[in-house]
C-alpha positions as CSV (number, residue, x, y, z in Angstrom):
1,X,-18.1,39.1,8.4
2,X,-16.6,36.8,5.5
3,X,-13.9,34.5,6.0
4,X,-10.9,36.6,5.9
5,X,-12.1,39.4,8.4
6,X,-12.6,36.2,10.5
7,X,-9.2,34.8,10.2
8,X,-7.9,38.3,11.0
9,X,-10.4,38.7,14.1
10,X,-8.9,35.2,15.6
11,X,-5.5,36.0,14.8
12,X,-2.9,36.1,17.5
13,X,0.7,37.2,17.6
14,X,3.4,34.7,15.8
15,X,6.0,35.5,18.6
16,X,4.1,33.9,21.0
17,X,6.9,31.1,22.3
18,X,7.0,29.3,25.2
19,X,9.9,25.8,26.5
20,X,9.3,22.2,26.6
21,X,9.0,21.1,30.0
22,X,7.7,17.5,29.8
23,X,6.8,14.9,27.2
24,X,4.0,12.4,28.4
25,X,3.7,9.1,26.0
26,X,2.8,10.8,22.4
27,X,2.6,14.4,24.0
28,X,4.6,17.3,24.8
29,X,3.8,19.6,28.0
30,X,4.6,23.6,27.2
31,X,4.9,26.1,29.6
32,X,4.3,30.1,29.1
33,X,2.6,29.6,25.7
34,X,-1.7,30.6,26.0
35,X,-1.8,28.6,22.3
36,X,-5.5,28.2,21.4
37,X,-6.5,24.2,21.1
38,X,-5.9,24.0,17.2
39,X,-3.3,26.1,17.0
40,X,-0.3,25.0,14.7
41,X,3.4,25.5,16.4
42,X,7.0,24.4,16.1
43,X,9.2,22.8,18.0
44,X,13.1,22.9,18.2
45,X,15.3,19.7,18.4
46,X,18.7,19.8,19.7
47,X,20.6,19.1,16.4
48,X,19.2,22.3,15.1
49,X,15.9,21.6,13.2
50,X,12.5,21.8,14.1
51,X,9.1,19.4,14.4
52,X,5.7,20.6,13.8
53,X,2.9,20.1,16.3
54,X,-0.5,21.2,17.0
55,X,-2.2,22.4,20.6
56,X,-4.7,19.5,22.0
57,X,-5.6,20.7,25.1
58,X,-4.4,21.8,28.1
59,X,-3.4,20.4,31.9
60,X,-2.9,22.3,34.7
61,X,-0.9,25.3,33.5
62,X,0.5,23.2,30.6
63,X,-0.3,23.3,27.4
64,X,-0.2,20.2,25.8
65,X,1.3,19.6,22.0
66,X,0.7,16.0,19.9
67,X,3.9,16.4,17.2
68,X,3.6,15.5,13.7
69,X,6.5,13.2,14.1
70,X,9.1,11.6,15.8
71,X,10.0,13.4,19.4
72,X,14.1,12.4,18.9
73,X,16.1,15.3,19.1
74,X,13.7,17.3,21.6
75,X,14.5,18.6,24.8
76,X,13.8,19.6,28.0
77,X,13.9,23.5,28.1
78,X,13.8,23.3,24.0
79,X,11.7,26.6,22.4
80,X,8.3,26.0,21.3
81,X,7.2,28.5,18.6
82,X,3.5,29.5,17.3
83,X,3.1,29.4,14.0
84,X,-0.7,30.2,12.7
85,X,-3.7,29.9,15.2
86,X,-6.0,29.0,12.3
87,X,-5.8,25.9,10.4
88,X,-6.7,26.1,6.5
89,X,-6.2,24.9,3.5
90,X,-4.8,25.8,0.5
91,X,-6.9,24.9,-2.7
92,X,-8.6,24.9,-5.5
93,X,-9.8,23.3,-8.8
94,X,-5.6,23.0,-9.9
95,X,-6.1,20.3,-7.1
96,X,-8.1,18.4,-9.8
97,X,-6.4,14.8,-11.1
98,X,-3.6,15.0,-7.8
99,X,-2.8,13.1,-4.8
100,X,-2.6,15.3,-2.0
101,X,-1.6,14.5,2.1
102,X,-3.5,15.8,4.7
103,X,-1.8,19.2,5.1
104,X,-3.0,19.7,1.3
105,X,0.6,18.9,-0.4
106,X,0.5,17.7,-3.7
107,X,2.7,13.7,-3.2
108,X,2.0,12.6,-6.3
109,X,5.9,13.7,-7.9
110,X,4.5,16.4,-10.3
111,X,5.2,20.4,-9.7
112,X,2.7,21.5,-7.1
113,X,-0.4,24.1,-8.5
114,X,-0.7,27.3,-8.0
115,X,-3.7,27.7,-5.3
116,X,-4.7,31.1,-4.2
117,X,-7.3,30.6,-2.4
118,X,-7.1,29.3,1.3
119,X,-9.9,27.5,2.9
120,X,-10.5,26.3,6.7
121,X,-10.1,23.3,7.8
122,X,-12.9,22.5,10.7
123,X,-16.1,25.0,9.9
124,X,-19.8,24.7,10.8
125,X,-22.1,22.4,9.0
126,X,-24.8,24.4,7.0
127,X,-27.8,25.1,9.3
128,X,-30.5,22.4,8.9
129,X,-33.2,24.9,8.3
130,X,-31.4,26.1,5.3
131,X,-30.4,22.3,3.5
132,X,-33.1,22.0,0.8
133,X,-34.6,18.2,0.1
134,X,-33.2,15.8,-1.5
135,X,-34.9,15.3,-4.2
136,X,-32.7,14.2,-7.1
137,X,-30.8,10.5,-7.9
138,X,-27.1,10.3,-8.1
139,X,-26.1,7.5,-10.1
140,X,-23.1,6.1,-8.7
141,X,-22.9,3.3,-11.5
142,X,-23.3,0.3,-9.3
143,X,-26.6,-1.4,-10.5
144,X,-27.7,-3.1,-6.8
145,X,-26.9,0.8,-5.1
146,X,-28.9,2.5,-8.0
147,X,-31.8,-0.1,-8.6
148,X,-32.4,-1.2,-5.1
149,X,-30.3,1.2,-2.8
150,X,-30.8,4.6,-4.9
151,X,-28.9,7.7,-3.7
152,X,-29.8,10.7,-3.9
153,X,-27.6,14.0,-4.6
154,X,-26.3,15.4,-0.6
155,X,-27.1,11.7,0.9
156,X,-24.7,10.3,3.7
157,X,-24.7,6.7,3.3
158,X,-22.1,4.5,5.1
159,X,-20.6,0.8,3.5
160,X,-20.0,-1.4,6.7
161,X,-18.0,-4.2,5.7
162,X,-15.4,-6.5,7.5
163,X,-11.4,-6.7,5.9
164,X,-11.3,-8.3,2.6
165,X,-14.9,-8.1,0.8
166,X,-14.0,-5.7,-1.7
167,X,-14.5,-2.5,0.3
168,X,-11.8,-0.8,-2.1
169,X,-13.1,-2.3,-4.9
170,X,-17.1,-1.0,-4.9
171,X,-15.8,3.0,-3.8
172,X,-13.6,2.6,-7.0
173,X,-16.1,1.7,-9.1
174,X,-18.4,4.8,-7.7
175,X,-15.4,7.1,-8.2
176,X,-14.8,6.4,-11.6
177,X,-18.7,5.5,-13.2
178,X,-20.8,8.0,-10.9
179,X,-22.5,11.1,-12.6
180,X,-21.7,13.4,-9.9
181,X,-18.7,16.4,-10.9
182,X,-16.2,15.9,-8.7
183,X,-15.2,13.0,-6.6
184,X,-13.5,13.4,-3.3
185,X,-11.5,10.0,-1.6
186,X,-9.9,9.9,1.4
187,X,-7.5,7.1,2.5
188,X,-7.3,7.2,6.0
189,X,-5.2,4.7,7.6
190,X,-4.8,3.1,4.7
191,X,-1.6,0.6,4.2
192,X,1.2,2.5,2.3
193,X,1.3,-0.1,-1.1
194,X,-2.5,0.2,-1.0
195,X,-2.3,3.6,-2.4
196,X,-0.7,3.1,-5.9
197,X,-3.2,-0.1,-6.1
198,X,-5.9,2.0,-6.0
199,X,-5.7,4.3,-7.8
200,X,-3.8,2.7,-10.7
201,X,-6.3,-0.6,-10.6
202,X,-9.2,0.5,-9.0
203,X,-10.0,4.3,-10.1
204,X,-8.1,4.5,-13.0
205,X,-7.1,7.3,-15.2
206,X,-10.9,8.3,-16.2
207,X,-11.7,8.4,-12.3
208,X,-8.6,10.0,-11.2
209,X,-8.8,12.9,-13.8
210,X,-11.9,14.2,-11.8
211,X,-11.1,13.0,-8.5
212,X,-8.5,14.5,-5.7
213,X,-7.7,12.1,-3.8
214,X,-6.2,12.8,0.1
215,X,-4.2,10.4,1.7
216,X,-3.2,9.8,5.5
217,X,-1.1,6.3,5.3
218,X,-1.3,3.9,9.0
219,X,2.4,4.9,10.5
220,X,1.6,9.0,10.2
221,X,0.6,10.6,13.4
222,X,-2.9,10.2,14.3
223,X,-3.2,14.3,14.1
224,X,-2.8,13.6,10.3
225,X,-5.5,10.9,9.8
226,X,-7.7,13.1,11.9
227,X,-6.5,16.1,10.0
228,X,-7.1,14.1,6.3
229,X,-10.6,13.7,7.2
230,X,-11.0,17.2,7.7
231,X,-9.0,18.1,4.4
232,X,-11.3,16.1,2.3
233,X,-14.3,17.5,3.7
234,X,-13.0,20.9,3.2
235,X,-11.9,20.0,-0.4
236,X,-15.2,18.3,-1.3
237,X,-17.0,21.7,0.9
238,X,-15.0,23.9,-1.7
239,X,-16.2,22.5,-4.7
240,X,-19.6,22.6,-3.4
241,X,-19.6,26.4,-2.6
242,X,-18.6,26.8,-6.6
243,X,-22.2,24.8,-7.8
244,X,-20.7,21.3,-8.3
245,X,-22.1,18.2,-6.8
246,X,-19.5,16.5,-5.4
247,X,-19.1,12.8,-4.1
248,X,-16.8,12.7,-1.2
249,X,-15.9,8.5,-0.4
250,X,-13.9,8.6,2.8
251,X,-12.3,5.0,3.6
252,X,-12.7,5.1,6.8
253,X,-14.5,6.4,9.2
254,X,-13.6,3.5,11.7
255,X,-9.4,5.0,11.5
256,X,-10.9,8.2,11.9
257,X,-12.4,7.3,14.8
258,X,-9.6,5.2,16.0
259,X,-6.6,8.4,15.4
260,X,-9.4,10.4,17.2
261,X,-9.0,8.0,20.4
262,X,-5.6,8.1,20.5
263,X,-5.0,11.8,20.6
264,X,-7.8,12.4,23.0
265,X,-6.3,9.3,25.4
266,X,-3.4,11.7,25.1
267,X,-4.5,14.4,26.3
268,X,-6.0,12.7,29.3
269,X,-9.6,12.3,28.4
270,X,-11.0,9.2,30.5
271,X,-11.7,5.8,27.9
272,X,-15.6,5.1,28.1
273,X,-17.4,2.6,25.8
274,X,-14.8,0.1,24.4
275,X,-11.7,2.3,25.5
276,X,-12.8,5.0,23.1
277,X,-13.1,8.3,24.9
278,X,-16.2,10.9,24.9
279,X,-14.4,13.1,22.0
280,X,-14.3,10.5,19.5
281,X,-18.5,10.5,19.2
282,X,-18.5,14.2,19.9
283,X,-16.7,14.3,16.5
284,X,-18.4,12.0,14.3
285,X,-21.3,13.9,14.1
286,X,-19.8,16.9,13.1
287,X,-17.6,15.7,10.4
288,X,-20.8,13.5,8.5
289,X,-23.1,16.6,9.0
290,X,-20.8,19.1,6.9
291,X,-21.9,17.2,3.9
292,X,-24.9,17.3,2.7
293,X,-27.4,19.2,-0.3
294,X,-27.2,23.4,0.3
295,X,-28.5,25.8,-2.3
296,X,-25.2,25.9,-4.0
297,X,-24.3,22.3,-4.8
298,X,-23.8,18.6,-3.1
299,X,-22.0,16.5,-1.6
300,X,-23.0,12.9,-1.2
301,X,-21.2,11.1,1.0
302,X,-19.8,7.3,1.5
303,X,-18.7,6.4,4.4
304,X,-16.5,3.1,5.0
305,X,-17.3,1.5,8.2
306,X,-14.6,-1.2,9.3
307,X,-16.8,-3.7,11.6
308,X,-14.8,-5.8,14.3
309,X,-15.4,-9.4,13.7
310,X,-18.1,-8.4,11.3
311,X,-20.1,-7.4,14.5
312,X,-22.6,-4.8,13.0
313,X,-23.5,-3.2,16.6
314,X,-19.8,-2.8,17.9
315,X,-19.7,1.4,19.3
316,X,-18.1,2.9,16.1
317,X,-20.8,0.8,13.5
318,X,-23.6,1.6,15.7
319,X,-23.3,5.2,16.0
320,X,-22.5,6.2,12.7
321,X,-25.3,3.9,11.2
322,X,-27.4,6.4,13.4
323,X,-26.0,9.3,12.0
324,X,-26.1,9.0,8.4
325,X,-29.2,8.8,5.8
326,X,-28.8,4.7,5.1
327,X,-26.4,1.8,4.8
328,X,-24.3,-1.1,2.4
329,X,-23.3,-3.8,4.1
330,X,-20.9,-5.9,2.0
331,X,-21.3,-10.0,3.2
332,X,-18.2,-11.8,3.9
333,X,-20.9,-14.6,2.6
334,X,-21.8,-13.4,-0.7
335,X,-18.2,-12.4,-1.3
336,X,-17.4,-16.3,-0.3
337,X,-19.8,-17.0,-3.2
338,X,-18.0,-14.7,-5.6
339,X,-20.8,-12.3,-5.5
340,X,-19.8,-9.6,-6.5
341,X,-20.1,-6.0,-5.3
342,X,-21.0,-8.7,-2.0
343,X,-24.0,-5.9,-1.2
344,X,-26.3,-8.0,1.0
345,X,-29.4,-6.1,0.0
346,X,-31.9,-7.5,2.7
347,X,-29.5,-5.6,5.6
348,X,-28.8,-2.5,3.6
349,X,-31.3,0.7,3.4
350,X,-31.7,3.9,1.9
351,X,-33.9,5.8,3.9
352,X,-34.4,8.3,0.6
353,X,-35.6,5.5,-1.3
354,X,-38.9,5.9,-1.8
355,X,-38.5,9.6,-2.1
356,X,-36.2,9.5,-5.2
357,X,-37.8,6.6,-7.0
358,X,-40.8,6.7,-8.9
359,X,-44.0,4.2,-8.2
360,X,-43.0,2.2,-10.6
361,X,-39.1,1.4,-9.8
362,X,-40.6,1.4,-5.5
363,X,-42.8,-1.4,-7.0
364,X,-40.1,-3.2,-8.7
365,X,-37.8,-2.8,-5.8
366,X,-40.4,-4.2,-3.4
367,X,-40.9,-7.3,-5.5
368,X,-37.3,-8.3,-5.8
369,X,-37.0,-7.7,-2.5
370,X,-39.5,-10.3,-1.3
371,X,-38.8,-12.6,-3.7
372,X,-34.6,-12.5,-1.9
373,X,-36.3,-12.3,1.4
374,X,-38.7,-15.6,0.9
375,X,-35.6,-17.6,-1.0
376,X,-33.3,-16.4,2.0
377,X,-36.1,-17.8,4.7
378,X,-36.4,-21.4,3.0
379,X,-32.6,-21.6,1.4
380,X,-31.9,-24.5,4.3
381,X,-34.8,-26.1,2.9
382,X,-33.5,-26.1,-0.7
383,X,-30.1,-26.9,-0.1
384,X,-30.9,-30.3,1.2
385,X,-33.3,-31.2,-1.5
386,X,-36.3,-31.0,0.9
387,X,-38.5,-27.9,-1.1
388,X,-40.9,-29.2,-3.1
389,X,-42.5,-27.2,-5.8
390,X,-45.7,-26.2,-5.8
391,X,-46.2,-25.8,-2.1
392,X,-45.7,-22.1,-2.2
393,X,-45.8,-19.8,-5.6
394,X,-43.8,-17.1,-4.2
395,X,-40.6,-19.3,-3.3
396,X,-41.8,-21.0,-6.9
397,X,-41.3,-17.3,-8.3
398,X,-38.0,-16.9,-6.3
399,X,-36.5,-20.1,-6.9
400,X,-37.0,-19.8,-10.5
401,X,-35.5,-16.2,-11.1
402,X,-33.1,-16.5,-8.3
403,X,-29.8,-16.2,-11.3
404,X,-31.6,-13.5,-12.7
405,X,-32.1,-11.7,-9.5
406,X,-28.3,-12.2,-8.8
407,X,-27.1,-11.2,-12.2
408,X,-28.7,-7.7,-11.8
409,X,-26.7,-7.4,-8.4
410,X,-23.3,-9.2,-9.7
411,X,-21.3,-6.8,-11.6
412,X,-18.0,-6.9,-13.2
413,X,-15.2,-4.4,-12.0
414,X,-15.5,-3.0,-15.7
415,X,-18.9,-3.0,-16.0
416,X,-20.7,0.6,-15.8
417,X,-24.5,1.3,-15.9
418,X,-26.0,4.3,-16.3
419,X,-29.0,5.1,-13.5
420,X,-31.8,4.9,-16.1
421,X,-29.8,1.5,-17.6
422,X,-30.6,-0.5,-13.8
423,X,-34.1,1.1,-13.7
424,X,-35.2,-0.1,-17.0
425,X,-33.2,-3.8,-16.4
426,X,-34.7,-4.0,-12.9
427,X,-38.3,-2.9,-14.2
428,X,-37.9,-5.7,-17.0
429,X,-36.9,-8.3,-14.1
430,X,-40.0,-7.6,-12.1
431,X,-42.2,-7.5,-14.7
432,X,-41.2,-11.0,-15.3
433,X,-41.0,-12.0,-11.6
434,X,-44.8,-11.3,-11.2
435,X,-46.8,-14.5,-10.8
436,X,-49.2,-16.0,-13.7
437,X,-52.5,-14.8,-14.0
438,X,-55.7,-17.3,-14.4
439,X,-57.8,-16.7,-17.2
440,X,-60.3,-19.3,-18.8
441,X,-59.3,-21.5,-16.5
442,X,-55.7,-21.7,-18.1
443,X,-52.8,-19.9,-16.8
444,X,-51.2,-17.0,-18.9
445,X,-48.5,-15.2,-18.2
């Protein structure tokens, strides 16, 4: 059955109506109308006009709608319609270069495209069993993600930071210098004046001309930010389906999480670990697992994870760091320093690594890493003047390449490195990093 004979099979009549008999907090309460959970409807104010709403579950024999807006103007006894039992998307590749919300309009002030095709909004993740390896890089343009944190093409990866450490910052500079053929953003939650600063400052003309980018702003409905997620994965799920690989940056999955709560609190689910109810990590793992590698195309996913207090193990943080293929932490330290991207390498992991580089870059990669490690173990010791050289060679080694080490991880907002570039600069680092050799009795390097 394709996808239109399965939108006709779970079709149900448009006259189905029913009367408001009860709003609770953010929710209305609908008698006489069977409304699948999903379903989209419309709701009549007194003065005439009409609110849109979707079906969130049901209590007693109530159904129970979450509006897409204000609740002024309805009533008691007021006529709630049906509108479509299916929600989908319009789209296609005229959504290229736009700004679209989460019900796939185009808010960007230019005439909206033509798109013929219609897509569903919530589907299946491809079966494990047929997702082929991963088994090729995706340069993303960021030297410390491709020399020492490489991607590869249908990897989930998640960048946990805390507020202001240049979150925004490192996803532009993906969006705009990554090889990949389409790039996919959501801004969930996002403040409203963030928006234009984004995509004017950080992605940029050459990054928004390949990019659609969906936006849910903080004061719309959390149906919407739930519903933006969605639209982006659909979008990115699209482009897939026609051979593309596709990199969909979602910033974040923390307001996903959070709009999630607040619609199931509504509909009277009970608040388990951290007031968060059961639905909210029902639906995490279904949203991450729709991207991925099929035999079609990508999608390699980036996941923004706000962490409370930078507290790395609070519910949201923990569960999606268990859920996707590796993570970027960003260091409210090094960003203190002026380190930037503030990647803190020793606490970030790609668990496709060693799978996607070749002996020679793991090698590389492992001795820069010990080299950060041992300077990280003793840096008390240095900063009070009480190393003394000579007493170990391998803090030797890193003390003495420690601003090389950090000028291959700093990188100017500008700057843009190919994925072969940051191999061959971070095999020319180790090779000088390796300790002299004794020959003759006299050291060489």
């Amino acid at each position: 059955m394709d996808a239109f004979q399965t939108q006709i099979a779970a079709a149900m009549p448009v006259g189905l109506t029913g009367s408001v008999v009860q709003t609770i907090g953010l929710t209305v309460a609908v008698a006489g109308m069977p409304a699948p959970v999903g379903a989209q409807v419309r709701i009549a104010r007194q003065d005439g006009g009409s609110i849109d709403g979707e079906v969130i579950g049901f209590r007693d024999d109530k159904t129970l709608v979450m509006p897409l807006g204000e609740l002024e103007g309805v009533r008691r006894g007021g006529q709630v319609r049906l509108v479509r039992t299916s929600r989908t998307l319009k789209i296609g590749a005229g959504l290229l270069g736009r700004v679209i919300d989460a019900r796939g309009r185009c808010i960007d002030g230019r005439p909206q495209p033509m798109l013929r095709e219609r897509f569903p909004l919530v589907r299946e993740a491809t079966l494990a069993t047929e997702r082929p390896r991963i088994d090729a890089p995706l340069g993303t343009g960021v030297k410390a993600i491709d020399g020492l944190l490489t991607c590869g093409q249908g990897q989930r990866l998640g960048i946990f930071a805390g507020s202001g450490v240049g979150k925004s910052v490192l996803m532009g500079m993906m969006a705009r210098n990554t090889q990949a053929d389409v790039s996919v953003i959501a801004l969930i939650g996002e403040r409203g004046r963030e928006l234009n600063e984004f995509i004017q400052r950080d992605l940029g003309p050459e990054g928004l001309a390949r990019s659609v980018v969906v936006v849910a702003t903080s004061n719309e409905p959390a149906l919407l930010r739930v519903q933006a997620a969605y639209a982006a994965t659909a979008v990115a799920e699209y482009f897939r389906d026609a051979g593309k690989n596709v990199l969909l940056i979602m910033d974040s999955l923390t307001r996903f999480a959070l709009a999630q709560r607040e619609i199931g609190l509504s509909a009277g689910e009970p608040p388990t670990t951290r007031g968060f109810p059961p639905s909210t990590f029902a639906l995490l793992p279904r949203l991450v697992e729709r991207a991925g590698r099929t035999t079609r195309g990508s999608i390699t996913g980036f996941y923004s994870v706000l962490v409370e207090g930078d507290d790395e193990n609070e519910p949201v943080a923990d569960t999606v760091r268990g859920l996707l293929d590796g993570h970027v932490w960003l260091s409210r330290r090094l960003a203190e320093r002026a380190h930037f991207p503030a990647i803190d390498v020793l606490r970030s992991i790609s668990r496709l690594f060693t799978d996607l580089a070749t002996p020679e870059v793991r090698r590389a990669g492992q001795t820069i890493r010990e080299l950060m490690s041992v300077y990280a173990e003793n840096e008390d010791l240095i900063s009070i003047g009480a190393y003394r050289r000579g007493a170990n060679p391998k803090l030797d080694l890193a003390v003495e390449h420690r601003d090389a080490i950090n000028g291959l991880l700093r990188q100017e907002i500008a700057e843009s490195r190919s994925l072969e570039e940051t191999r061959g600069a971070l095999l020319a680092l180790a090779a000088k990093c390796q300790p002299a050799r004794v020959i003759g009795g006299g050291p060489t390097p």
